[in-house]
C-alpha positions, 0 to 999 in steps of 0.5 A: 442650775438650770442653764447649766445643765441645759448648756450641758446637754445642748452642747455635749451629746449623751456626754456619759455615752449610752450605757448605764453605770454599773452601779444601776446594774448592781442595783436593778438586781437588788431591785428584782429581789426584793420584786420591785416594779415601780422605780422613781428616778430623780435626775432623770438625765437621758435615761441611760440608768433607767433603760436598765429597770425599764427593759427588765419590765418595771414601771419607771417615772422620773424627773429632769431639769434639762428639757434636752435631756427629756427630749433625748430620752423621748427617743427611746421611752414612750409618752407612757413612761412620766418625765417631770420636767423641773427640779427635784427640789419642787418634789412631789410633782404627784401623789404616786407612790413607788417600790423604790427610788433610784437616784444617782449622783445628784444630791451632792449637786446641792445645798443641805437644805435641798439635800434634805428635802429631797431625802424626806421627799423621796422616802415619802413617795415610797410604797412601805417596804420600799427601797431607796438607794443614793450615791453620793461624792465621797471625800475620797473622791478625786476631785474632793478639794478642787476649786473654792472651799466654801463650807466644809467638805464643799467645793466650787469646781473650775466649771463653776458646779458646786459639789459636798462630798461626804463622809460616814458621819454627814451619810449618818446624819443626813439619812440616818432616821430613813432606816439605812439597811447598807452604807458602802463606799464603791467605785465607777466604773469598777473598772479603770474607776473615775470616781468614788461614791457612797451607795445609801440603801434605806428601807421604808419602814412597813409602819410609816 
């Protein structure tokens, strides 16, 4: 995986344009109402999501696997603000902790065994308290079936990314013991939508 992502961003400049979802956007106001000031972002890309909680004067840390990406980002955030460098499944890169974890579209990218590592690893880099929003391929989602099924509800697609959809039922299992406070269903972007997606908000509980 690797290699892919660094052909990715070797080949196509900032692919996802500079703005951030709209998603990151819902989520940045969620985030000022619960006064979060320091958001951990896996899959930390070039940054165009994590601009959104940078400018409004949170303290972002985030982790890359693609050493373009990190470097594309340097363009705009300083050496002040921490970019991993490796795969999330290495977790936890330190011993910091967080008032929430931001990760978009990333953990559908990989197996159940690294997709649960990365739920327990994020839960536990979070402040108690803290907030922890997912999105994730839905079933519902245009590309669901593309491309070689090998395991339910999970697909090899034509360029060559294996990507697990889900539905209510895996959410639940997966993140059910990290306290869910939302589950819903949403489109990016909301306007003329070019996917659909589960948002996951779970709270660390004050005790654990």
């Amino acid at each position: 995986m690797p290699e892919f992502w660094e052909s990715i961003y070797s080949n196509n400049n900032k692919m996802w344009g500079e703005d951030p979802t709209d998603n990151a956007r819902y989520v940045l106001e969620l985030f000022r109402k619960n006064n979060v000031r320091s958001v951990l972002i896996p899959g930390f890309g070039y940054g165009r999501n994590a601009r959104v909680f940078h400018d409004a004067g949170m303290v972002v840390s985030g982790i890359e696997i693609s050493a373009t990406a990190i470097e594309r980002a340097r363009k705009y955030f300083s050496e002040e603000v921490i970019i991993h460098h490796g795969s999330v499944s290495k977790m936890p890169f330190d011993n910091e902790r967080f008032d929430a974890v931001y990760c978009w579209s990333l953990i559908h990218l990989l197996n159940k065994a690294d997709r649960l590592k990365l739920i327990e690893n994020c839960h536990a880099q979070l402040e108690p308290d803290g907030l922890m929003v997912f999105t994730a391929l839905s079933i519902y989602d245009k590309r669901f079936g593309e491309g070689q099924e090998i395991d339910k509800n999970t697909f090899q697609s034509p360029n060559g990314l294996t990507l697990y959809f889900y539905d209510e039922a895996s959410i639940r299992e997966e993140f059910g013991k990290y306290d869910i406070l939302e589950l819903s269903e949403i489109d990016e972007p909301e306007v003329n939508p070019n996917e659909r997606q589960w948002m996951i908000i779970c709270k660390k509980n004050s005790s654990a």
